[in-house]
C-alpha positions as CSV (number, residue, x, y, z in Angstrom):
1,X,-3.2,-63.7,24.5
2,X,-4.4,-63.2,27.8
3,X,-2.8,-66.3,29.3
4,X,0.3,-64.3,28.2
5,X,-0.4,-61.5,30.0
6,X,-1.2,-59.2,27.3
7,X,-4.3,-56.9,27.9
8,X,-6.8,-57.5,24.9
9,X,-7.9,-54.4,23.0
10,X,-11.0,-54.8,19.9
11,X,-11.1,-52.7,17.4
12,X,-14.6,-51.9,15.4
13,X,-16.1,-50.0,12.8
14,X,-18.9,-48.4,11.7
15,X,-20.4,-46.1,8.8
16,X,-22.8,-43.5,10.3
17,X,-25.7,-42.5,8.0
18,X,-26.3,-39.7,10.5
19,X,-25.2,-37.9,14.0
20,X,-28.1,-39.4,15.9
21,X,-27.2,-43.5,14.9
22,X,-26.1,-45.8,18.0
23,X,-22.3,-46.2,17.9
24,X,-22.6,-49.2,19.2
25,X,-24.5,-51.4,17.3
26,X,-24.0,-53.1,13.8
27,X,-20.4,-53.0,14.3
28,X,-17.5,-54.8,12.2
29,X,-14.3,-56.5,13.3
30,X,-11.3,-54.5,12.5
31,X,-8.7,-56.9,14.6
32,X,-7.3,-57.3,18.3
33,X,-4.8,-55.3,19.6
34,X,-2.2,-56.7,22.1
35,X,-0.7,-54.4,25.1
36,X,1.9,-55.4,27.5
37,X,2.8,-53.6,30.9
38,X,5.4,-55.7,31.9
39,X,6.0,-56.1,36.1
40,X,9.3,-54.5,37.6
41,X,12.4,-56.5,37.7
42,X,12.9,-56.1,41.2
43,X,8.8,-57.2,42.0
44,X,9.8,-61.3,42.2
45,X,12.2,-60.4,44.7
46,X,10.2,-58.1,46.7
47,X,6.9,-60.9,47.1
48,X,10.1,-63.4,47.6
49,X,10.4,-61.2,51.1
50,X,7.5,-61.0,51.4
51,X,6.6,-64.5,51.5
52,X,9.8,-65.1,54.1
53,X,8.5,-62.4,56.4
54,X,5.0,-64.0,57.0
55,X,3.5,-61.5,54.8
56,X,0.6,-62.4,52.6
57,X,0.5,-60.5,49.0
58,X,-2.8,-60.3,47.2
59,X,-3.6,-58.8,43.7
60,X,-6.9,-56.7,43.2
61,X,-7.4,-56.3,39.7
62,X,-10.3,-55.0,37.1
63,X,-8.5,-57.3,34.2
64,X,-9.8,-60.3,33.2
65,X,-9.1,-63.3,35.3
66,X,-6.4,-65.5,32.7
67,X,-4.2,-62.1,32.0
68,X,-3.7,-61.7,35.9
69,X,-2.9,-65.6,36.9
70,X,-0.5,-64.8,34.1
71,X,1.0,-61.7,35.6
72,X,0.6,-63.5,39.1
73,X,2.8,-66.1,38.2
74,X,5.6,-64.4,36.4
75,X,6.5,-62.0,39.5
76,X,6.1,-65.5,41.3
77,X,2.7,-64.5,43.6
78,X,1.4,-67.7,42.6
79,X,2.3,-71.2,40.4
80,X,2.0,-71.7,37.3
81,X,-1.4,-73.0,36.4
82,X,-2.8,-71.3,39.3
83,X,-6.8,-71.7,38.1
84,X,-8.5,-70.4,41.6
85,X,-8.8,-67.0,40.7
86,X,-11.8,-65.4,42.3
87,X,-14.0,-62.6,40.2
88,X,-16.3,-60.4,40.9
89,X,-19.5,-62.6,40.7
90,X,-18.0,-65.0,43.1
91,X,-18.0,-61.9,45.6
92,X,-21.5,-61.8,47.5
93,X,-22.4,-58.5,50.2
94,X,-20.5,-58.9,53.2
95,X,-24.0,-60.1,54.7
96,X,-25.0,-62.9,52.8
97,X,-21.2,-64.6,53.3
98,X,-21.2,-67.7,54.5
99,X,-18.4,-68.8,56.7
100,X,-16.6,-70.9,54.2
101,X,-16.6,-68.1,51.3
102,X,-14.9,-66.3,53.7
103,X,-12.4,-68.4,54.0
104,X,-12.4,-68.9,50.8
105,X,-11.8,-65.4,50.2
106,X,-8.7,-64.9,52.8
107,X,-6.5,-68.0,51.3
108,X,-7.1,-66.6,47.6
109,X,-4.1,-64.7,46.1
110,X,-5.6,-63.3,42.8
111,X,-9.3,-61.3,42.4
112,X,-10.2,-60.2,39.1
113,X,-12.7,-58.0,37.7
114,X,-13.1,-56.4,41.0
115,X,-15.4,-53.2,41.3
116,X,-14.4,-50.2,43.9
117,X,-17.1,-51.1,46.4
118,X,-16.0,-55.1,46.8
119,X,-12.1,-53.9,47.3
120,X,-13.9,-52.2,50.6
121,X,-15.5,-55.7,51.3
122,X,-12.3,-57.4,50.7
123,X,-10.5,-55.1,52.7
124,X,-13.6,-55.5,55.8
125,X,-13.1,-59.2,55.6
126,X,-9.2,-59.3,56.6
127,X,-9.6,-56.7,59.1
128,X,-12.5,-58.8,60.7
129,X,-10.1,-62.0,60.4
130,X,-7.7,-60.0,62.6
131,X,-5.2,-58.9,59.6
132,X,-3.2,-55.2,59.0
133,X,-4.7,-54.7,55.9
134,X,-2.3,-52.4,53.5
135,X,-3.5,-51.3,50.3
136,X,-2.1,-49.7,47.6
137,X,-3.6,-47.6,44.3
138,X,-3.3,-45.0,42.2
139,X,-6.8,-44.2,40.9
140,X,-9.7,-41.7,42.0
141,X,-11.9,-45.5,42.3
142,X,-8.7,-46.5,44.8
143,X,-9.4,-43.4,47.0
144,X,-12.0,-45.2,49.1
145,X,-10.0,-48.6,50.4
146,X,-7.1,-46.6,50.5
147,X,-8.7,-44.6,53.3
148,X,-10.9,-48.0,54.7
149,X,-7.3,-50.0,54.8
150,X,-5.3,-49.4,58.2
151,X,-2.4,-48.3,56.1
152,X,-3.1,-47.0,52.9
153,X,0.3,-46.9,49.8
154,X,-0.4,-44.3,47.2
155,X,1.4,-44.0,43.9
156,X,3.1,-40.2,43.9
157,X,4.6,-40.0,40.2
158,X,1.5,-41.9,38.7
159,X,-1.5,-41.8,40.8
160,X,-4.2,-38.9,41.3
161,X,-4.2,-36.4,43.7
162,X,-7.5,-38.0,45.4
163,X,-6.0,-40.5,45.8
164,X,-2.7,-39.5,47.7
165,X,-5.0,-37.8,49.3
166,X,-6.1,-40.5,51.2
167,X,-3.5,-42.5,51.7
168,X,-1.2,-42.5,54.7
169,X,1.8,-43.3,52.5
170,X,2.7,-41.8,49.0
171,X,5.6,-43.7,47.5
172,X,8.2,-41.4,44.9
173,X,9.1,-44.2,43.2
174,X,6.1,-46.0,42.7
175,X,7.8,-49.3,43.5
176,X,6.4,-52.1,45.4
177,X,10.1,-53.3,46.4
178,X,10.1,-50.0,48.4
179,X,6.7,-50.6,50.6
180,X,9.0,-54.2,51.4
181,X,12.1,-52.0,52.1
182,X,10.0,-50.0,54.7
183,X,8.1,-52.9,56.6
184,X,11.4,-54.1,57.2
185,X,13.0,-51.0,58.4
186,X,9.8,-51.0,60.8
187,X,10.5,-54.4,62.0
188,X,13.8,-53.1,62.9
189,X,13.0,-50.3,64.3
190,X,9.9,-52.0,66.6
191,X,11.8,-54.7,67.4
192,X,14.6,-51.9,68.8
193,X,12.0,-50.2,71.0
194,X,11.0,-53.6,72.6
195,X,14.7,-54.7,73.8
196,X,15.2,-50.6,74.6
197,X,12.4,-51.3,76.7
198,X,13.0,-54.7,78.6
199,X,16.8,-53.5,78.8
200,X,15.2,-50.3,80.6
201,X,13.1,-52.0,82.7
202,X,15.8,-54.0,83.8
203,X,18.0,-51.2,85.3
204,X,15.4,-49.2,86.7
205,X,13.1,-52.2,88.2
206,X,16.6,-53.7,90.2
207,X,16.9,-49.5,91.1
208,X,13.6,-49.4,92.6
209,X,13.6,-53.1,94.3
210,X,16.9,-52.2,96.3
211,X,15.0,-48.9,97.6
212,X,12.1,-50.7,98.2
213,X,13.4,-52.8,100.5
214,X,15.8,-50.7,102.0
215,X,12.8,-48.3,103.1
216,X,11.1,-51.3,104.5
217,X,13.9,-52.7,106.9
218,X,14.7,-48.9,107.7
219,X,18.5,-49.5,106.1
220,X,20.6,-46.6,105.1
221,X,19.8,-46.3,101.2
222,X,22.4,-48.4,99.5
223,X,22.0,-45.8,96.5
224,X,22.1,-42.3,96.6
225,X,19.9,-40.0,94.9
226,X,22.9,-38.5,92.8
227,X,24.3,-42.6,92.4
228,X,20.5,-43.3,91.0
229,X,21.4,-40.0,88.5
230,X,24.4,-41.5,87.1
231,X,23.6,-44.7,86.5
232,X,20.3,-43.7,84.1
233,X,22.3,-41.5,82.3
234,X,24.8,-44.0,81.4
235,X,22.4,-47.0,81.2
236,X,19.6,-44.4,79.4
237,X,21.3,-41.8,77.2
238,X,23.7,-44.2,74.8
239,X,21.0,-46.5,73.9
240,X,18.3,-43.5,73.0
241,X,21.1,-42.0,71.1
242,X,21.7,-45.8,69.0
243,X,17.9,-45.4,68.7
244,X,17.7,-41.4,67.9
C-alpha cells in the first residue's frame, strides 16, 4: 500500500483489567486502514516549470520512504522506480558530514522520515552550497526552517498561526502552482529593473560624457541645463511608468 501512495494506519485492541494497565502492550490486530491525500492536478505542471526554469524541487517528508517515492513520482518530481530516497538515519550532524554525503544530500530529490531539527540541517547545507533556499510548511514543527530558509512559504487556509508567523510568504490558496506563478512574475519583474537600468545608464552616461568633455576643451556646452531636463523626462518618466 505504501508503494501506492496510501498512508498506512494499524488498528489494535486491548481489554483493560484496570485504569492503571499499559495501553500499549499485549495488543491484537484489528486490520490496516488505507488513506489517500491525493496531489493537486495542477502540481505536475507546476515542478514541470520548475524543472525548465533551473529550479530544483525537493520533498521533506515525516512519511515513510516507499509512500513518498510514490507520491514523488506521480506529480513527476522523480521516475518511476526512483529507490535513492534518503531518511533520517542516513542524515548525520552537520559536523560529522563528510564532503561526499553532502553531496549526496544536495543531488537527492526525496527525504523521508525527516525530524524538525534535520530540515534546519538540510536547509544549512544548500545555503552553504551557495543555493536560495525556499521552504514551505504548515505546521508549529515547520515554524523553525521556515524562519532559517531565506524565503520562507506558509500555508494561510491550512497551516498554524506559528507558523505564518514565521514565514515571509503566506499563500491563500495553499497551492504550490502559485509559489511557481510568483517566481516567475519576479523574474519578470528583476529582469525589467536590469534593462530599466542599462537603458538608463545609457542616456545619462552619453549626457555626462558630452559635458565632460565639453568642460575640458572649454567648449560652449552642447546641451543646456533645460535640454538635459527634457530629455530625462522623456527617456526617464515612460519607462518608470511601464515599470510602476
Amino acid at each position: 500500500m505504501a508503494e501506492q501512495g496510501l498512508r498506512v494506519l494499524a488498528l489494535a485492541t486491548k481489554t483493560a483489567e484496570s485504569d492503571r494497565a499499559e495501553p500499549y502492550e499485549d495488543l491484537t490486530l484489528v486490520g490496516l486502514v488505507a488513506m489517500t491525500d491525493p496531489p493537486r492536478d495542477d502540481v505536475r505542471t507546476a515542478i514541470d516549470l520548475c524543472h525548465k526554469a533551473g529550479i530544483k524541487v525537493v520533498m521533506v517528508t515525516g512519511d515513510q520512504p516507499k509512500t513518498a517515492a510514490a507520491i514523488a513520482s506521480s506529480v513527476g518530481l522523480v521516475e518511476r522506480g526512483y529507490s535513492q530516497v534518503i531518511t533520517s538515519k542516513d542524515i548525520k550532524p552537520i559536523s560529522e558530514m563528510t564532503d561526499q554525503e553532502r553531496n549526496r544530500f544536495l543531488e537527492a530529490s526525496i527525504f523521508a522520515r525527516v525530524s524538525p531539527k534535520q530540515k534546519l540541517d538540510l536547509i544549512d547545507i544548500h545555503q552553504q552550497a551557495g543555493s536560495v533556499v525556499a521552504m514551505t510548511g504548515d505546521g508549529v514543527n515547520d515554524a523553525p526552517a521556515l524562519k532559517k530558509a531565506d524565503i520562507g512559504v506558509a500555508m494561510g487556509q491550512r497551516g498554524t498561526q506559528v507558523a505564518c508567523e514565521a514565514a515571509d510568504i503566506v499563500l491563500q490558496d495553499d497551492a504550490f502552482s502559485t509559489i511557481v506563478a510568483a517566481v516567475e512574475q519576479g523574474r519578470v519583474i528583476f529582469g525589467n529593473i536590469r534593462k530599466f537600468v542599462l537603458y538608463l545608464l545609457s542616456c545619462n552616461v552619453s549626457e555626462v560624457m558630452i559635458v565632460f568633455l565639453a568642460s575640458i576643451v572649454n567648449a560652449p556646452l552642447p546641451i543646456l541645463p533645460l535640454q538635459i531636463l527634457f530629455l530625462n523626462l522623456v527617456t526617464d518618466v515612460f519607462p518608470a511608468l511601464a515599470l510602476g
